[in-house]
Backbone as ProteinMPNN parsed JSONL, in Angstrom:
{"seq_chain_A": "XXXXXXXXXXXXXXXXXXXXXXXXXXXXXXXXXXXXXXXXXXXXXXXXXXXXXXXXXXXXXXXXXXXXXXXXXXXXXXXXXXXXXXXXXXXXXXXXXXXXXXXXXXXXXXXXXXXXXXXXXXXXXXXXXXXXXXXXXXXXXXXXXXXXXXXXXXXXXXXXXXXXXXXXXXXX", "coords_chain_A": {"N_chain_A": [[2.681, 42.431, 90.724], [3.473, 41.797, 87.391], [1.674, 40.52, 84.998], [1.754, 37.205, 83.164], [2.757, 35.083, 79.987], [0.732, 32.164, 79.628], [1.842, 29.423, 81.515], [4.049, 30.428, 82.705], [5.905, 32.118, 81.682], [8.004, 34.521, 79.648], [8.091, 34.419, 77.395], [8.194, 34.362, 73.843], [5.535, 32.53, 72.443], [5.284, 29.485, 70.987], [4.639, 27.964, 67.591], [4.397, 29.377, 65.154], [6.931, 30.193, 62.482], [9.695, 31.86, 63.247], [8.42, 33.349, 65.233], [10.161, 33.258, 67.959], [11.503, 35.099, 67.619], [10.918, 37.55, 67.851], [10.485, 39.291, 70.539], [13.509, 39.931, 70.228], [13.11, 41.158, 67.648], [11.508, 43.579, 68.603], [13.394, 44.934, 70.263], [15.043, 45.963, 69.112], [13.838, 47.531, 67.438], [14.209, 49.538, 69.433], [11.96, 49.399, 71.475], [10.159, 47.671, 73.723], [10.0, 43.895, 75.092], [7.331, 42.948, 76.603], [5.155, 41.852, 79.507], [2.66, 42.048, 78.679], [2.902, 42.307, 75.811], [3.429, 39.541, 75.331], [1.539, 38.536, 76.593], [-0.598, 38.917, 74.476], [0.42, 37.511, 72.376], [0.026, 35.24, 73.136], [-2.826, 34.768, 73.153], [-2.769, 34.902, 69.989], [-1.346, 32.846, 69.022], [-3.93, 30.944, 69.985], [-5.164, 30.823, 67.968], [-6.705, 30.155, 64.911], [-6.428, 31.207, 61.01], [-8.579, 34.191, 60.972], [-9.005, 36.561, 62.671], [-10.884, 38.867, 64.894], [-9.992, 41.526, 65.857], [-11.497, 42.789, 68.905], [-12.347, 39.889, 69.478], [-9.399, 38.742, 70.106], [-9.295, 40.289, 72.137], [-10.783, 39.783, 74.283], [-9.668, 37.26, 74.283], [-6.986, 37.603, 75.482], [-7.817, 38.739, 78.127], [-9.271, 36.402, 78.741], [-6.604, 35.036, 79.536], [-5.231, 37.147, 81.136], [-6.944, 39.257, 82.962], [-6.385, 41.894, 83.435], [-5.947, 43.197, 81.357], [-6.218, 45.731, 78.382], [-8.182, 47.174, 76.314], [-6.716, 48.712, 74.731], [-3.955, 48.532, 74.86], [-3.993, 46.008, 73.554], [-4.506, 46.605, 71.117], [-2.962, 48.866, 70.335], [-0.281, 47.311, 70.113], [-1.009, 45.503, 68.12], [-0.758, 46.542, 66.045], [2.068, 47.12, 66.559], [3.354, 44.304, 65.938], [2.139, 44.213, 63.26], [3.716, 46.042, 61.83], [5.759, 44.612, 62.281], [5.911, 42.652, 60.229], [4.694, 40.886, 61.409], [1.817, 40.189, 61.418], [-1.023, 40.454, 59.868], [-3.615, 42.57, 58.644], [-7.195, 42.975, 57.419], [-10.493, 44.412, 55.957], [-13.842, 43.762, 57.483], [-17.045, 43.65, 55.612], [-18.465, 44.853, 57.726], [-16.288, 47.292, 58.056], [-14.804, 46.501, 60.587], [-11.874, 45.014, 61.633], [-10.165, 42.394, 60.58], [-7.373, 40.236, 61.92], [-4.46, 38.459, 60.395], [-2.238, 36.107, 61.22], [0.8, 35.45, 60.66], [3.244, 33.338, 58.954], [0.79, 33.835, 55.906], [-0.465, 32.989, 52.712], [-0.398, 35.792, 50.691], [-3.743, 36.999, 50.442], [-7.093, 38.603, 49.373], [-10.032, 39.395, 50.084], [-13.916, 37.813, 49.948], [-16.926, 39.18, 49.819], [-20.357, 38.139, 50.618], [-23.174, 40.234, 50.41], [-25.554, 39.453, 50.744], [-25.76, 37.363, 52.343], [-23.857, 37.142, 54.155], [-21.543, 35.348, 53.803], [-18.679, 34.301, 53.46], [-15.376, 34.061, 51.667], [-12.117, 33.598, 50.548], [-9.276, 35.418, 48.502], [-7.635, 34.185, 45.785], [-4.09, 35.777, 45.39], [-2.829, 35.172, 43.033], [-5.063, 35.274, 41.93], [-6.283, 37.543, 41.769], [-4.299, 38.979, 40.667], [-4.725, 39.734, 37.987], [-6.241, 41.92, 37.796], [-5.174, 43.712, 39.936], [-2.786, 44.169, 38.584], [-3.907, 45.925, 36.459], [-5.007, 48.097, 37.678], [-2.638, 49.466, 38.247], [-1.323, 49.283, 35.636], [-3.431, 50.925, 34.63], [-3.858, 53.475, 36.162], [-1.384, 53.526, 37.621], [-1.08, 52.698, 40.457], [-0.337, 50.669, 42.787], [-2.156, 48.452, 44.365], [-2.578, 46.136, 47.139], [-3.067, 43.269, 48.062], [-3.529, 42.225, 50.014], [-5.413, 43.75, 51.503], [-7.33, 43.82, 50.25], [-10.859, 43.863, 49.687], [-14.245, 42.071, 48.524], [-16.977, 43.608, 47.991], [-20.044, 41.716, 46.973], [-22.27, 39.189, 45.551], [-22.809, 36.218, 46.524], [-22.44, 32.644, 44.59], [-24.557, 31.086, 45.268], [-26.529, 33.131, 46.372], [-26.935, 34.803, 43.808], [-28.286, 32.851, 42.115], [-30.881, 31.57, 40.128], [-33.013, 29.758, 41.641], [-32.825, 31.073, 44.209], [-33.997, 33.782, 44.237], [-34.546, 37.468, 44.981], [-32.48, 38.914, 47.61], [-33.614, 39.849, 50.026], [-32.659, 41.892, 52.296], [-29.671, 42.886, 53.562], [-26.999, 41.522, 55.773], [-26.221, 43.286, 58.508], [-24.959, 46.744, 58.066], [-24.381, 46.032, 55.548], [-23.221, 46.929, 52.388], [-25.252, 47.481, 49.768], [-25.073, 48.635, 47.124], [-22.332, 47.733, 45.974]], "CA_chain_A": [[3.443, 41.551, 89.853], [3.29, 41.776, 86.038], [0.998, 39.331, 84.325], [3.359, 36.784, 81.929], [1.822, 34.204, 79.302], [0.855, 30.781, 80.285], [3.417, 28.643, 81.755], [4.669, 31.223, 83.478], [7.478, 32.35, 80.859], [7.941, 35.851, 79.316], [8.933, 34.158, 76.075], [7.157, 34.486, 72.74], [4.528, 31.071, 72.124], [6.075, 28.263, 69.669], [3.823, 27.862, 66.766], [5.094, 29.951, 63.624], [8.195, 30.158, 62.23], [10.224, 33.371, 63.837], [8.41, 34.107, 66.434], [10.742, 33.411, 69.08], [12.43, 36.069, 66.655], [10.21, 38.866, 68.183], [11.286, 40.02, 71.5], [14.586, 40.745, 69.822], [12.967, 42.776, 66.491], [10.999, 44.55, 69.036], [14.027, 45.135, 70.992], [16.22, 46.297, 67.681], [13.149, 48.865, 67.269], [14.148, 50.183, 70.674], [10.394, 48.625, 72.225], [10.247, 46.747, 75.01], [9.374, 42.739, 75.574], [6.544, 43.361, 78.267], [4.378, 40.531, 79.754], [1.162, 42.411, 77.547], [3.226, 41.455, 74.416], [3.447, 37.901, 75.728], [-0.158, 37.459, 76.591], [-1.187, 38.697, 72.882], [1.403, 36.808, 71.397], [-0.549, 33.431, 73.521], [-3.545, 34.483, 72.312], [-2.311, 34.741, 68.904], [-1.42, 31.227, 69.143], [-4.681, 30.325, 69.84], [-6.405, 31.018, 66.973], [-6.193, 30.149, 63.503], [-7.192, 31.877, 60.406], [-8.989, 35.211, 60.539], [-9.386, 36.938, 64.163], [-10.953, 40.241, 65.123], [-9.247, 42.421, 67.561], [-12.443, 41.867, 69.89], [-11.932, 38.407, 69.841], [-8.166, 39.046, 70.752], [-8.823, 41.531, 73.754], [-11.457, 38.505, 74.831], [-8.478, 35.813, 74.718], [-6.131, 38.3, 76.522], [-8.291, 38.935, 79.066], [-8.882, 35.355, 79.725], [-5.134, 34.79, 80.311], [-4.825, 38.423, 82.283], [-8.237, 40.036, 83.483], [-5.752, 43.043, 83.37], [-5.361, 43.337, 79.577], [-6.39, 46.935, 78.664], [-8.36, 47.1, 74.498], [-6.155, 49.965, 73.913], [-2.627, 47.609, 74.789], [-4.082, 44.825, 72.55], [-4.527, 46.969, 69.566], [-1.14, 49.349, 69.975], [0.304, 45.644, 69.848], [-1.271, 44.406, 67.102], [-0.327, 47.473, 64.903], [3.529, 47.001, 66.356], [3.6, 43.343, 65.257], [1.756, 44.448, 61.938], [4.621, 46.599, 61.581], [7.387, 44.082, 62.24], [5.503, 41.668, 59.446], [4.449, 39.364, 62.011], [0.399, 40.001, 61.417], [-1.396, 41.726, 58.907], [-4.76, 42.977, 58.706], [-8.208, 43.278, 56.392], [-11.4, 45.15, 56.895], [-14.705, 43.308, 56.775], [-17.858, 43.823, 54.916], [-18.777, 45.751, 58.216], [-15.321, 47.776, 58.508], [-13.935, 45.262, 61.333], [-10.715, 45.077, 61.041], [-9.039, 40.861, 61.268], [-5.807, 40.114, 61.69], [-3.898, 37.414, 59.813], [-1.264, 35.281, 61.516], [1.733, 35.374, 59.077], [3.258, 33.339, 57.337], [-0.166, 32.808, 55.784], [-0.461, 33.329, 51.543], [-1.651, 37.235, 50.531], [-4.693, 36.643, 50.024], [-8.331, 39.073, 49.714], [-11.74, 38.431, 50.56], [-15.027, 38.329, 49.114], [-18.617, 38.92, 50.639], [-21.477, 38.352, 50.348], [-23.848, 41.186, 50.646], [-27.034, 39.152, 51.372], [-26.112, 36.146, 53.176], [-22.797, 37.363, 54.398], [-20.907, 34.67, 53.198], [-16.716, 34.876, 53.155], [-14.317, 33.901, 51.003], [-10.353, 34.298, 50.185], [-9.495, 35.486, 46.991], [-6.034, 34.265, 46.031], [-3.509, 36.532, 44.963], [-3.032, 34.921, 41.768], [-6.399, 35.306, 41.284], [-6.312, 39.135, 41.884], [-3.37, 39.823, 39.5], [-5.242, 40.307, 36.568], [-7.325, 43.277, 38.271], [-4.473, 44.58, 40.725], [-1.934, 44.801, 37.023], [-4.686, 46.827, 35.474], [-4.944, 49.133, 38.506], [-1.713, 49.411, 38.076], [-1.342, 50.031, 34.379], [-4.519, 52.531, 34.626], [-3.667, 54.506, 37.657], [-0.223, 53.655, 38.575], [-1.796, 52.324, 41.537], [0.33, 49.392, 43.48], [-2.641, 47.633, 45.494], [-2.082, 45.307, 48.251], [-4.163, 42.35, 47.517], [-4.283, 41.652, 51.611], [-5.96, 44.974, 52.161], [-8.329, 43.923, 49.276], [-11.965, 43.289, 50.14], [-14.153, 42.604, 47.431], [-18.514, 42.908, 48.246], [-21.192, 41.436, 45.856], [-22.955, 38.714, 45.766], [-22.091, 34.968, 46.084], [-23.137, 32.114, 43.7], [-25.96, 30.973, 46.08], [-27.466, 34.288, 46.364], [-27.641, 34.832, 42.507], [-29.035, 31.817, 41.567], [-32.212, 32.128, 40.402], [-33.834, 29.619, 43.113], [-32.569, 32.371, 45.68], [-34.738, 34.805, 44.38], [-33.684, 38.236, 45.055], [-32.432, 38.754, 48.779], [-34.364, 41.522, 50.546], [-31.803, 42.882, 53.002], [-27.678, 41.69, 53.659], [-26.197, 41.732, 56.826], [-25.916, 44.723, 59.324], [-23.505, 47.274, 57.262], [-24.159, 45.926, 54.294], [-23.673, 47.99, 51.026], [-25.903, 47.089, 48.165], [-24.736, 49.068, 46.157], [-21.444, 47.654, 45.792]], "C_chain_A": [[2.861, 41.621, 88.442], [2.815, 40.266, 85.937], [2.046, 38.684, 83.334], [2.296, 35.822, 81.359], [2.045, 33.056, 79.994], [2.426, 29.611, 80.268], [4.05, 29.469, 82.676], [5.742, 32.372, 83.151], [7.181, 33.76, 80.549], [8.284, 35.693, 78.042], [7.484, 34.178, 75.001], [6.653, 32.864, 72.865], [5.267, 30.305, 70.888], [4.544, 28.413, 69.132], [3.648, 27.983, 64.92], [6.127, 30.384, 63.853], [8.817, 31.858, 62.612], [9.687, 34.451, 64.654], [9.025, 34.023, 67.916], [11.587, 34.09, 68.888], [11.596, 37.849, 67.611], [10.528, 39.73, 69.055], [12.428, 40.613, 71.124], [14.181, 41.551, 68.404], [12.333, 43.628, 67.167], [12.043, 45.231, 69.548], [15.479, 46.331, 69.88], [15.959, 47.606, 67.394], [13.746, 49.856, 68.531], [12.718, 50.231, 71.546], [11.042, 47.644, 72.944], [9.487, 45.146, 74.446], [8.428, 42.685, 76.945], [5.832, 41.696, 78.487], [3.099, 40.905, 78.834], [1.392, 41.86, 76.331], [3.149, 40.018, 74.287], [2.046, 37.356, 75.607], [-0.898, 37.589, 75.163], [-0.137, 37.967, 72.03], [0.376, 35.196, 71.927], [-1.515, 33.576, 72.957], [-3.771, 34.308, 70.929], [-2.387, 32.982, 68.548], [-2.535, 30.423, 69.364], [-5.336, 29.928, 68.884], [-5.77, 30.71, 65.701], [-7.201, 30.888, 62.44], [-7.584, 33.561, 60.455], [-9.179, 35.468, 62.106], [-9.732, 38.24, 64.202], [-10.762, 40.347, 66.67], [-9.726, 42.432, 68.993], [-12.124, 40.631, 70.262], [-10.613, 38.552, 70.375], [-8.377, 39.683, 72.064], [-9.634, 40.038, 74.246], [-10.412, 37.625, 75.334], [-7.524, 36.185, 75.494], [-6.37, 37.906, 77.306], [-8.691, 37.503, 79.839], [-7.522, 34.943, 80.231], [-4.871, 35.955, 81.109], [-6.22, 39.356, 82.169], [-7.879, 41.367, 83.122], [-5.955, 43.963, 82.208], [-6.618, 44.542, 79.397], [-7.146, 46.329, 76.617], [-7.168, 48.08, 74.019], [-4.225, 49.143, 73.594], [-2.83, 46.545, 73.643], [-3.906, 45.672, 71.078], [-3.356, 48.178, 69.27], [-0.755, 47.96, 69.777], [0.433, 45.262, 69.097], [-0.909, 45.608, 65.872], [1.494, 47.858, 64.872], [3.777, 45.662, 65.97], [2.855, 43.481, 63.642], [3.266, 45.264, 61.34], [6.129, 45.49, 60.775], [7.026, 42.841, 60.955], [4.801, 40.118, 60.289], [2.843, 38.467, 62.049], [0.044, 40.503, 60.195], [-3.106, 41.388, 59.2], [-6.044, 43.242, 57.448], [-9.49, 44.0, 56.989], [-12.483, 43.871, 56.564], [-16.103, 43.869, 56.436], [-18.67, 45.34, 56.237], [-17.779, 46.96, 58.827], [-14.324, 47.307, 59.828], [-12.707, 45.079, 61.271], [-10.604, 43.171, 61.807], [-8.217, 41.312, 60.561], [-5.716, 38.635, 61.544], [-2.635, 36.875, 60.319], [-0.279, 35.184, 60.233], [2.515, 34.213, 59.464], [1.463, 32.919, 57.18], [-0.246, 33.647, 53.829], [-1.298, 34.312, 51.335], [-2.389, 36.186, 49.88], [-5.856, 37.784, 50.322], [-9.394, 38.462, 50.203], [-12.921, 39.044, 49.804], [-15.954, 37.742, 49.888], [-19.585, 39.11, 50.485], [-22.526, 39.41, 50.954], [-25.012, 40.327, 51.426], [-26.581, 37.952, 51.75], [-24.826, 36.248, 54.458], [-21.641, 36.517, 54.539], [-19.859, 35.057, 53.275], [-15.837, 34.114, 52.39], [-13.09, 34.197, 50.886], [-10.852, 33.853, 49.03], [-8.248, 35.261, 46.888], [-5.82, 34.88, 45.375], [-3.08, 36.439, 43.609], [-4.081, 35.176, 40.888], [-6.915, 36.852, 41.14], [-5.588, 39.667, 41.043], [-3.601, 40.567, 38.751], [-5.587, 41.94, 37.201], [-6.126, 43.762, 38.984], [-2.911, 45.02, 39.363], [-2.76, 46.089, 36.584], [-4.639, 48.053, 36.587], [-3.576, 49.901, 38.26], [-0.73, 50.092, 36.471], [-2.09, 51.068, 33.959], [-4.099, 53.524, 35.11], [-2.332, 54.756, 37.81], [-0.172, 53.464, 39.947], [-1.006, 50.992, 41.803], [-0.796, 49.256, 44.375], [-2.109, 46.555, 45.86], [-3.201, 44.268, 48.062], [-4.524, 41.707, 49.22], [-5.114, 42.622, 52.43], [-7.692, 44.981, 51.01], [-9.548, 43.015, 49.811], [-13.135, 43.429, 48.997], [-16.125, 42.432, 47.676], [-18.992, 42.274, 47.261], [-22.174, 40.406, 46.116], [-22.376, 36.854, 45.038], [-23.18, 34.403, 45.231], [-24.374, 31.332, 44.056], [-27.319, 31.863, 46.04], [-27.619, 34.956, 45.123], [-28.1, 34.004, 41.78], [-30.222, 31.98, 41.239], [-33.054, 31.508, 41.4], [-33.553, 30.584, 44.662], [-33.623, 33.077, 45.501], [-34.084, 35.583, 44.576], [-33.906, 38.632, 46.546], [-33.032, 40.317, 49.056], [-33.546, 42.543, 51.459], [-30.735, 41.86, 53.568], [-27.904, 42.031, 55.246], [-25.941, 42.816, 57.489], [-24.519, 45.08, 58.364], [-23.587, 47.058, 56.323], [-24.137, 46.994, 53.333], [-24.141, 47.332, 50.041], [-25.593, 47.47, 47.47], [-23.522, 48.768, 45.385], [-21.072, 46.24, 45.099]], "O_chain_A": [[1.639, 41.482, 88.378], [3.252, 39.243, 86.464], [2.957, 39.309, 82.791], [1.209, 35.648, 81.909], [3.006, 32.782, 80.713], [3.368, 29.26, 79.558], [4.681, 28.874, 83.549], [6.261, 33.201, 83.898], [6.201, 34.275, 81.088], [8.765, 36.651, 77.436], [6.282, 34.064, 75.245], [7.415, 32.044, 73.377], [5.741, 30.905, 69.923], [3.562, 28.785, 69.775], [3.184, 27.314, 63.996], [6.509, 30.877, 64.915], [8.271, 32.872, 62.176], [9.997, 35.626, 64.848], [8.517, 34.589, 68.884], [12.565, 34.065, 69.636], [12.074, 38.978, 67.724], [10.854, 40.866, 68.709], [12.612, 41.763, 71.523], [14.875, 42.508, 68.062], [12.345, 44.73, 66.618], [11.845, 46.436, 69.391], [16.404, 47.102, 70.138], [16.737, 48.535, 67.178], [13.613, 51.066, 68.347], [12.515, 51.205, 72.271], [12.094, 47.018, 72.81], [8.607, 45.141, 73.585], [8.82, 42.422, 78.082], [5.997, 40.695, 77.789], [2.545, 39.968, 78.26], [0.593, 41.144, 75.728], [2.843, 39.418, 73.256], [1.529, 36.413, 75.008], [-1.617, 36.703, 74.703], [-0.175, 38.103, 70.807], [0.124, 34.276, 71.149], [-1.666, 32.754, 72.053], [-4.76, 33.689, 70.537], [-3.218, 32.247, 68.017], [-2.423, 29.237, 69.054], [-6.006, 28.897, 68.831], [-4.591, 30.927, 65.422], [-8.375, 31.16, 62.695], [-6.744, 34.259, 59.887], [-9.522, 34.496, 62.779], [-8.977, 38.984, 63.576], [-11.026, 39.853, 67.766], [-9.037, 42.236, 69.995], [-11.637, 40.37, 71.362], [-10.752, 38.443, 71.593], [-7.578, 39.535, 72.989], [-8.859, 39.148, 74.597], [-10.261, 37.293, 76.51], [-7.048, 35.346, 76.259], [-5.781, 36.923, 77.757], [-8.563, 37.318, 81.05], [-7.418, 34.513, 81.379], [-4.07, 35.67, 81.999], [-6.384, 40.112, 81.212], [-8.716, 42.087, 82.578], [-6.09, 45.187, 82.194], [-7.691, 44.468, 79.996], [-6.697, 45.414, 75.928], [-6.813, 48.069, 72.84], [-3.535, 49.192, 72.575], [-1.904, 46.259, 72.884], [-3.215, 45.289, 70.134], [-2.923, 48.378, 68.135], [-1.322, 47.592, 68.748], [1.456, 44.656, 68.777], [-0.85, 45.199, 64.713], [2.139, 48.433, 63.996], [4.868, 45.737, 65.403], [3.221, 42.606, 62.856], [3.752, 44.842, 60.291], [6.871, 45.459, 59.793], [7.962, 42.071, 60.737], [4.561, 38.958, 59.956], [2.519, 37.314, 62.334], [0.913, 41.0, 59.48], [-3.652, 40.418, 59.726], [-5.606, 43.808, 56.447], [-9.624, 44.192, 58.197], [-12.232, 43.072, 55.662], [-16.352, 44.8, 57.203], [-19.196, 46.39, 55.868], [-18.141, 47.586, 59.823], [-13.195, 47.777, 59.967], [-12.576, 44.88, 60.063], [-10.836, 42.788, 62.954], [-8.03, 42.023, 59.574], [-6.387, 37.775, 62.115], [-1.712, 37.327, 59.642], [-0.598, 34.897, 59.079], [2.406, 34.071, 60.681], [0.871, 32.106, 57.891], [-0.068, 34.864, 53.765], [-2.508, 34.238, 51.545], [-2.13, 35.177, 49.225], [-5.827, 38.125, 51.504], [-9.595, 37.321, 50.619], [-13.039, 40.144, 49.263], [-16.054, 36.635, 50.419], [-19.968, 40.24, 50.184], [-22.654, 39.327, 52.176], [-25.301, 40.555, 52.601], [-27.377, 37.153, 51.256], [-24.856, 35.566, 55.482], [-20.753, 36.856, 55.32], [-19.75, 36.28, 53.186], [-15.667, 33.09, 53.053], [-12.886, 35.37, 51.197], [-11.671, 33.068, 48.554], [-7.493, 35.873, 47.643], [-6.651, 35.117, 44.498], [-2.936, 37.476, 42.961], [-4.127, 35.276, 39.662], [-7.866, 37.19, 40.435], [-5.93, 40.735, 40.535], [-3.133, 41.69, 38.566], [-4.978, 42.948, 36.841], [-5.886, 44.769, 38.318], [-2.238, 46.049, 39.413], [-2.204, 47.171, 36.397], [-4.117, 49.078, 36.15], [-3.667, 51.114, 38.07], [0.127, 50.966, 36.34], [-1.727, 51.949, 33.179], [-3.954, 54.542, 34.434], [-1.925, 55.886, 38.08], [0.703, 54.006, 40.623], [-1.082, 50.175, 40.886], [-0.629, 49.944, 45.382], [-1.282, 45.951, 45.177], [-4.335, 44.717, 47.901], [-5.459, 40.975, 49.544], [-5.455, 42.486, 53.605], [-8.671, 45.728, 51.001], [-9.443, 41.865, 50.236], [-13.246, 44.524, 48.445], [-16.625, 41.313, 47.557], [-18.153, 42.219, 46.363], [-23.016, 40.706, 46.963], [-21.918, 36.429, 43.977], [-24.273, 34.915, 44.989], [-25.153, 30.963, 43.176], [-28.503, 31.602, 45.826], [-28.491, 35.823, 45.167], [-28.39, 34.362, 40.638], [-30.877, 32.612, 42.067], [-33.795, 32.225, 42.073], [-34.069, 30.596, 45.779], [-34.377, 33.166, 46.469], [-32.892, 35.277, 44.547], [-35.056, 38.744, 46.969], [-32.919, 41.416, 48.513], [-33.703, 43.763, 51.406], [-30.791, 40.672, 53.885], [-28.825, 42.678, 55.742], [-25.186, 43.526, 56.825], [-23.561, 44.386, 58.023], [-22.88, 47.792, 55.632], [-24.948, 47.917, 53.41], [-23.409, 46.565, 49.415], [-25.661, 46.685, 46.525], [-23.396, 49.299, 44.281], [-19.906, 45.989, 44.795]]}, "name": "protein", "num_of_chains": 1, "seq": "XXXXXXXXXXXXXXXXXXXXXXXXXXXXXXXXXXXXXXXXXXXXXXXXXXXXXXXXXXXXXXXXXXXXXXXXXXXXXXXXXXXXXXXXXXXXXXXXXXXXXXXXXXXXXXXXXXXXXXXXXXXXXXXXXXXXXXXXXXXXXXXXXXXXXXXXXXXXXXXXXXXXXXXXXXXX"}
């Protein structure tokens, strides 16, 4: 018997707006509504904010032992598709995913304490125009990750930090 999300149903999770829209844009693509889509669609619903794909196969797997890493993350790159997620890297190449609707937004990290931040998109303009007027470069301000060093860790009572976070780049 196919695993289905809690409750028993095969239906997308209430929570955000148009996802009981999904089964039929997957279905439009010519993709299937499976019970795998269901159980990452519940864990979806669990979480708010910022999630890595790990953490997702984790929440699967508590609702279906079954749940495969390789099904969770085809999944999460066909709901990235349909606009229903989107994705950033972090400071250690990581990839989270973003529950949509949620406002583009980047991030900024701290090298030595590893600290996180959103950067809003307003607040990126300036710099993603100029890319833009330099280059001819259209960046994506939700694909934008930005290292350095927060206002903690340049203070001068910080002192200067001796080594960041596994992965870190100093140099950046």
């Amino acid at each position: 018997m196919s695993p289905v999300a809690p409750g028993g149903t095969n239906e997308a999770p209430p929570g955000w707006p148009g996802w009981d829209r999904i089964p039929d844009l997957l279905r439009a693509r010519g993709l299937r509504w499976t019970p795998q889509r269901a159980t990452l669609l519940a864990a979806l619903a669990g979480e708010r904010g910022h999630v890595t794909g790990s953490r997702l196969v984790e929440r699967c797997r508590e609702i279906d032992p079954a749940t495969t890493p390789s099904t969770v993350y085809r999944t999460l790159d066909v709901l990235e598709a349909l606009g229903v997620i989107s994705h950033s890297h972090g400071i250690d190449g990581h990839e989270e995913f973003h529950v949509r609707p949620v406002l583009d937004h980047g991030h900024l990290i701290c090298s030595a304490c590893g600290t996180e931040d959103e950067l809003a998109a307003a607040d990126a303009a300036p710099f993603l125009d100029a890319l833009e007027a330099l280059h001819g470069f259209q960046a994506r301000v939700d694909h934008l990750t930005v290292v350095g060093l927060c206002h903690g860790c340049r203070s001068p009572d910080a002192g200067t930090p001796e080594a960041g976070p596994p992965g870190a780049d100093r140099t950046a």
